[in-house]
C-alpha positions as CSV (number, residue, x, y, z in Angstrom):
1,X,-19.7,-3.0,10.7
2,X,-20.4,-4.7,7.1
3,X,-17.4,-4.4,5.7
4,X,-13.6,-4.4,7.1
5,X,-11.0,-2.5,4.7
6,X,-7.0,-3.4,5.6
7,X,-5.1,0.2,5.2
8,X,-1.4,-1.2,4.3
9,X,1.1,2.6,5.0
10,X,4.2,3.5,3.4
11,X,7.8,3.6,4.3
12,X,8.8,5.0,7.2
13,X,5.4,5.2,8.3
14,X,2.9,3.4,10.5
15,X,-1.0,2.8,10.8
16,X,-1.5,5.9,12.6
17,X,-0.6,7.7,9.2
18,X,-3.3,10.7,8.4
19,X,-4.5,8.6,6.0
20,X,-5.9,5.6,7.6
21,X,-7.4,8.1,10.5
22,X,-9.1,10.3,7.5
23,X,-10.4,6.9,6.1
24,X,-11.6,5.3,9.3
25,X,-13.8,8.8,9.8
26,X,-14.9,8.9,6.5
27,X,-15.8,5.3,6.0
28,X,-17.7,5.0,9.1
29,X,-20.6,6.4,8.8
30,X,-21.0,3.5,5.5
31,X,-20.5,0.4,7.8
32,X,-16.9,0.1,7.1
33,X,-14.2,-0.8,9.5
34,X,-10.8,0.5,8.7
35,X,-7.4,-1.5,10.1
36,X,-4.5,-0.5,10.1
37,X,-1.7,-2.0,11.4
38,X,2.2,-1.4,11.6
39,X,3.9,-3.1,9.0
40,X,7.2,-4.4,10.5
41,X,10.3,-2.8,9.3
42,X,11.9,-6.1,7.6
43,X,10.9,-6.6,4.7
44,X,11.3,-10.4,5.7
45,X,8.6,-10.0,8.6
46,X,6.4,-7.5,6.9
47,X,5.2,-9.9,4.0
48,X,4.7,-13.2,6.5
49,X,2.9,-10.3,8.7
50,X,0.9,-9.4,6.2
51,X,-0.6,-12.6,5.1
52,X,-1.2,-13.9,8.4
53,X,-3.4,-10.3,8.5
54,X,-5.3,-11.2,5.6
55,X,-6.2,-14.1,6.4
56,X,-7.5,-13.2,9.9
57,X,-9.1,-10.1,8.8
58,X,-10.2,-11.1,5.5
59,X,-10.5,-7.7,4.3
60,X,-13.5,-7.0,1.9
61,X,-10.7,-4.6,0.0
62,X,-7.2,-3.5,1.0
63,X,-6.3,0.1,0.4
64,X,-2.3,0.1,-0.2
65,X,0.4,3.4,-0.8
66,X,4.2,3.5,-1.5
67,X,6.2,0.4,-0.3
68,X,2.7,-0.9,0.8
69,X,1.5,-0.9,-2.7
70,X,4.6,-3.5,-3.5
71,X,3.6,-5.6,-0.4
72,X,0.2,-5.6,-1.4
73,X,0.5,-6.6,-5.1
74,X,1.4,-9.9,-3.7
75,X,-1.5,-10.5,-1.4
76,X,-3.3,-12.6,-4.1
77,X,-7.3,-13.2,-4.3
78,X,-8.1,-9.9,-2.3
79,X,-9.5,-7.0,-3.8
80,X,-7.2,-4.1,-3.6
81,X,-6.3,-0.4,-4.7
82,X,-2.4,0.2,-5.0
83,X,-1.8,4.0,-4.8
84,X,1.5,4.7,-6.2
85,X,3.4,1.7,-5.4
86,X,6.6,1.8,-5.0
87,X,8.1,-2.0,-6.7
88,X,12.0,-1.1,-6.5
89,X,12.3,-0.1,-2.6
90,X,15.8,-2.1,-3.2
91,X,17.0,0.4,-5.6
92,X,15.1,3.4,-4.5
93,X,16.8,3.0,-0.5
94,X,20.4,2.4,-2.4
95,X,19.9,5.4,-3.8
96,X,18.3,7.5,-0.9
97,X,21.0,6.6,1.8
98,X,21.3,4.2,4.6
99,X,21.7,5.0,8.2
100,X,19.1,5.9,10.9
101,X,15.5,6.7,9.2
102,X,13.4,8.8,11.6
103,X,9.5,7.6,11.5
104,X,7.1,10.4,10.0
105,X,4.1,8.6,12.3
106,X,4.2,7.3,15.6
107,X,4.7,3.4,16.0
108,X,2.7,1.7,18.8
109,X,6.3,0.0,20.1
110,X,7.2,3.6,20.7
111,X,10.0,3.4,17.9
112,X,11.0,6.8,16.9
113,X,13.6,5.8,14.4
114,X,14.6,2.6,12.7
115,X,18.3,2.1,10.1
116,X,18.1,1.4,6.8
117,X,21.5,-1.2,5.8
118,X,22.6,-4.2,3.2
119,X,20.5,-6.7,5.1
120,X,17.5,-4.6,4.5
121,X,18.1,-3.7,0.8
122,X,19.2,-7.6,0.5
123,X,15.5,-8.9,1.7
124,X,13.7,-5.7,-0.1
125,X,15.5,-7.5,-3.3
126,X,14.2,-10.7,-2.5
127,X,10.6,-9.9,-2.2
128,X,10.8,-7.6,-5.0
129,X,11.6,-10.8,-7.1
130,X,7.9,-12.5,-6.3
131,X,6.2,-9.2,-7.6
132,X,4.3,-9.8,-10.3
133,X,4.3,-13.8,-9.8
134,X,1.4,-15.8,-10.3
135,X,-1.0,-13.1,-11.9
136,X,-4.5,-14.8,-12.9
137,X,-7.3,-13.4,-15.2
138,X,-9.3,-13.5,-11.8
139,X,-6.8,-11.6,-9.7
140,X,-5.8,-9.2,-12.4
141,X,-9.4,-8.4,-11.7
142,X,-9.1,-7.6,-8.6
143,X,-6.1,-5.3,-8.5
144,X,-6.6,-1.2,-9.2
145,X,-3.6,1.2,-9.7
146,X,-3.9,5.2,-8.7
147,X,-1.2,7.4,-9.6
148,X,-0.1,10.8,-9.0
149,X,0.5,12.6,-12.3
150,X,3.3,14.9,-10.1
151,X,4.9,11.8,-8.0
152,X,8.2,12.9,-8.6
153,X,9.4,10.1,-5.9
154,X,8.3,6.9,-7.8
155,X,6.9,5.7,-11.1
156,X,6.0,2.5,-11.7
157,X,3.3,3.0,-14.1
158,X,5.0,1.1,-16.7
159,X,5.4,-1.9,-14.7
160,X,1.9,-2.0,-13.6
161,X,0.5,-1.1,-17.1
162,X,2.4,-4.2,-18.5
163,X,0.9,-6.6,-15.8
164,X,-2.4,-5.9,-14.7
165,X,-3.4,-3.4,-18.2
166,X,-5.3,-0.3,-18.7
167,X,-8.8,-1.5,-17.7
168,X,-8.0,-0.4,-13.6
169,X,-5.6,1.9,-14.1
170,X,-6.1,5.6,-13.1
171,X,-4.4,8.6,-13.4
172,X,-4.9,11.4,-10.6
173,X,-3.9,15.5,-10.1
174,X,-1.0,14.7,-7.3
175,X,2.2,13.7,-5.5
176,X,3.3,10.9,-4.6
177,X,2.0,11.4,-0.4
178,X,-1.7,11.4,-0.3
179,X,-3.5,14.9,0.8
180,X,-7.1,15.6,1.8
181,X,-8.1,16.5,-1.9
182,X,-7.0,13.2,-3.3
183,X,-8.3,11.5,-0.5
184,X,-11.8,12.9,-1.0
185,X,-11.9,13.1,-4.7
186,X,-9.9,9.9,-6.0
187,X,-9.2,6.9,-3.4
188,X,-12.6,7.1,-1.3
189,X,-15.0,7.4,-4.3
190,X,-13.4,3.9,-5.2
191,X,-13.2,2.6,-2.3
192,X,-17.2,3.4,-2.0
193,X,-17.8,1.8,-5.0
194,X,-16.0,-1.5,-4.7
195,X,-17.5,-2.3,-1.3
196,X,-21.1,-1.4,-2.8
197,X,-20.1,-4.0,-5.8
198,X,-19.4,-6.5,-3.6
């Protein structure tokens, strides 16, 4: 494989999300490995996680949706596409309920469900506070923002537009899950043309 690509899911989810599957059949024929691991449910584990992933994998390009998106937005000096990120999971769970989530993938611990509480929304708060830290005229570079016209879950256009400008910022016809059609038409063109950038 010539390049490796780090698939980062969404809330609730896990790496075995139809996304990263459709990716990793997709992007293989081109060379590229796609990983894509299960992003601890603590948002204190999940960032720590995260970075110690980077820097074994040292993805050519990370491929990021939803909570994800926030998560990767911090992963500074990587090349990565943030599709529809999600940077107020704080408010947005406060808002949605707490109690017993049900996962929408399967988890390879064989968790079917996980809770949603104070202590989560507390540490969602707290890394919520380093988004946005740090931003350099080489990393703004790096960073690329896809939204769904019809997300009616999340929009944080404004607060990307403000931080990382117009220049990678794309609009597509969609929701705020990824389908086949998006997929296809928006994220994998992209991807195909970072990696053949590099």
């Amino acid at each position: 494989m010539n390049h490796t690509l780090l698939y980062i899911h969404g809330f609730a989810s896990s790496g075995a999300t139809g996304t990263a599957t459709n990716m990793r059949s997709a992007l293989y024929p081109d060379g590229v490995q796609v990983i894509a691991p299960d992003v601890p449910v603590m948002p204190a584990e999940a960032l720590p996680f995260l970075r110690q992933q980077v820097e074994t994998l040292q993805p050519d390009l990370i491929v990021a949706t939803s909570m994800g998106a926030m998560y990767a937005e911090q992963l500074r000096g990587y090349r990565r596409i943030l599709v529809n990120p999600s940077f107020f999971m704080a408010k947005l769970l406060t808002f949605m309920g707490m109690g017993r989530k049900t996962f929408r993938n399967p988890r390879q611990d064989g968790a079917k469900d996980f809770k949603v509480d104070k202590e989560m929304i507390a540490q969602f708060r707290e890394v919520e506070k380093q988004s946005f830290q740090g931003i350099t005229p080489e990393d703004k570079a790096l960073v690329y923002g896809l939204f769904g016209e019809h997300d009616k879950r999340v929009n944080c256009q404004p607060q990307f537009l403000k931080h990382y400008g117009r220049d990678h910022f794309q609009l597509f016809d969609g929701e705020h899950f990824l389908n086949d059609a998006v997929l296809k038409h928006t994220v994998l063109p992209l991807v195909r043309q970072l990696l053949k950038a590099e």
